[in-house]
N, C-alpha and C positions, 0 to 999 in steps of 0.2 A: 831281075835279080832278087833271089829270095834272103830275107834275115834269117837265119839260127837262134834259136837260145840261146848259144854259143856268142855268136855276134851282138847282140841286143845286150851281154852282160858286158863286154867292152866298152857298146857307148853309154853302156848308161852311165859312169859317171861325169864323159865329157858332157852329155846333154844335162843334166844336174847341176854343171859348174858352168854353162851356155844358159840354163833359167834361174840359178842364181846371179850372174851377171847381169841377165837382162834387166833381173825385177831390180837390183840394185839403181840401174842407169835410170831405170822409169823414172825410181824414187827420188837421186841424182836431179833429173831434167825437172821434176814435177817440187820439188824443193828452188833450186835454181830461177824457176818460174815466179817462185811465190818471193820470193827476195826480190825479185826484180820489182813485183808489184810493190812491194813494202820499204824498197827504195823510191820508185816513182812518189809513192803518196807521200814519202817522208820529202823528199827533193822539193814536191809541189807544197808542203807545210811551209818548208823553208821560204818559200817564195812569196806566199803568204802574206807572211808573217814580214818579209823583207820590204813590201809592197806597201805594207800596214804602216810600216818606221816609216817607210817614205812618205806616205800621204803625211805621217804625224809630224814628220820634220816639217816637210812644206807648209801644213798646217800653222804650226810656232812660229815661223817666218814672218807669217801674215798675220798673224795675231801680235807678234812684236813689231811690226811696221806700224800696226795700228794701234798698240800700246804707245809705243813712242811720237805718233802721228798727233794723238787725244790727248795726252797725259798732262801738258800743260792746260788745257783748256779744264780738264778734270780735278786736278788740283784749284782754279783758280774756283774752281762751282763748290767744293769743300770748305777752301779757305771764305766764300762769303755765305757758306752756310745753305746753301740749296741743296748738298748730298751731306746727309745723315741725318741726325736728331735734329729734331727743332730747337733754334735759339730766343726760345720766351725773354731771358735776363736781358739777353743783347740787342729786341728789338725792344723793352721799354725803356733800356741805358740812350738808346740811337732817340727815342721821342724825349727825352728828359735834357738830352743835348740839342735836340732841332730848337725845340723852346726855347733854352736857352740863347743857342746861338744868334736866332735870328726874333729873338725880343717877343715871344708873344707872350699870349695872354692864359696860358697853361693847357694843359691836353688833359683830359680822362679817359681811360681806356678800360676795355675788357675784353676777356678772351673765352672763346668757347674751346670745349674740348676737341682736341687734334683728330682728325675722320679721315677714311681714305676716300679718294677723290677717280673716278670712275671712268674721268674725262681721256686719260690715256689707254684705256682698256683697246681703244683704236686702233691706237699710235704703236705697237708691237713694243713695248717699253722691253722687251727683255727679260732680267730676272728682276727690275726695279718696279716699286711700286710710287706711286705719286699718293702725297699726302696735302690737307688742307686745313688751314686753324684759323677762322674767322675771327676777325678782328673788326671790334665797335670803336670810333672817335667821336669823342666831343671837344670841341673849341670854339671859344669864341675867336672874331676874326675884326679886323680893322677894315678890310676891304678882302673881294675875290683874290688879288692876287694871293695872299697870305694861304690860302688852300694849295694853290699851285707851287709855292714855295715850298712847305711840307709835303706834299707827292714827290715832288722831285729832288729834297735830302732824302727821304728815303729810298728812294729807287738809287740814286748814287752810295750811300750807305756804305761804307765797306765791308761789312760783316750782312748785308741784308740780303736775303733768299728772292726771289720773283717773287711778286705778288701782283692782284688782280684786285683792281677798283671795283666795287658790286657800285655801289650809288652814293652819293652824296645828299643832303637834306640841304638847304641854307636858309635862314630865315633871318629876317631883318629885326632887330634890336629895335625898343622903341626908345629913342631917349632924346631928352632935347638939347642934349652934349656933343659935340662933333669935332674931337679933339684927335687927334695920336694916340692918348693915352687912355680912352674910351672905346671900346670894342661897338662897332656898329652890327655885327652878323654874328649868327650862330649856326654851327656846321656839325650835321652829323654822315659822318662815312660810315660804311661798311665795305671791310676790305678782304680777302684773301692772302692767308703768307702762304707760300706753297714749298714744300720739301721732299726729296724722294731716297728711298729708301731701298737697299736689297732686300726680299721677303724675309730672310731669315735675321736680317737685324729690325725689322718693320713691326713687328708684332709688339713692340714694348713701347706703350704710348704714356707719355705725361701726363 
């Protein structure tokens, strides 16, 4: 079967509105296509991101089990002065009371300037830093115990941070007195008060 000139001017405008239809659909399906992709990726954002809150939620959970786990013990390491600034006033108030208290024969003290301490570089301290401020004692002493006596108000102390014994010196008094009210020994300590610190409040030393 042959076309005409005749024939070919009838269809041409069905075949015109048959390839503008078509290219329509393409562009139809090839749009449609791309929405779906831009659904998908926006769908998997969502997921995301929903996935994200949930690890953050569970995260806070466990980070408040273990704020509230710690927190007393946290507080009481504040309240006696081991977390934050060093208490210089309040550990020579605590030596001016131990003397007092238990009758000796008075204490001299000095202090070197506050250092960071290198010993927990180890220990994964976190974002805390450990600090250290050596401490010299001189006293005279009636007997050994009197040394032992003062280590141990200090370590009970209320207000007093950990600290570390370096060595003690003792040397015998020469006198021909051997009363109570005459010191027989002379003791010199060197001690460690140790404090820690988060880095960003650490850097302002006394």
């Amino acid at each position: 079967m042959k076309f005409t000139a005749h024939d070919w001017r009838k269809l041409q405008l069905p075949l015109i509105t048959f390839g503008v239809a078509l290219i329509i659909a393409t562009l139809l399906y090839a749009s449609t296509d791309t929405r779906k992709l831009k659904v998908q990726q926006l769908l998997q954002t969502q997921q995301n991101a929903l996935n994200q809150a949930r690890q953050r939620y569970q995260t806070s959970g466990t980070e408040k089990d273990a704020i509230v786990k710690y927190l007393p013990a946290y507080q009481q390491l504040i309240k006696r002065g081991f977390v934050g600034e060093e208490q210089r006033v309040r550990w020579i108030s605590d030596l001016r009371d131990i003397n007092m208290r238990y009758k000796l024969f008075g204490i001299s003290y000095d202090i070197d300037a506050q250092q960071d301490d290198k010993t927990m570089q180890t220990l994964n301290p976190g974002n805390f830093k450990l600090h250290r401020s050596v401490m010299r004692l001189s006293f005279a002493m009636l007997h050994e115990y009197d040394l032992l006596t003062l280590l141990q108000a200090l370590k009970n102390g209320e207000g007093s941070p950990p600290f570390i014994l370096r060595d003690c010196v003792i040397t015998r008094i020469t006198s021909g007195k051997h009363t109570k009210f005459v010191p027989n020994l002379n003791t010199i300590c060197e001690l460690d008060w140790l404090t820690i610190t988060e880095p960003q409040n650490g850097g302002n030393k006394p």
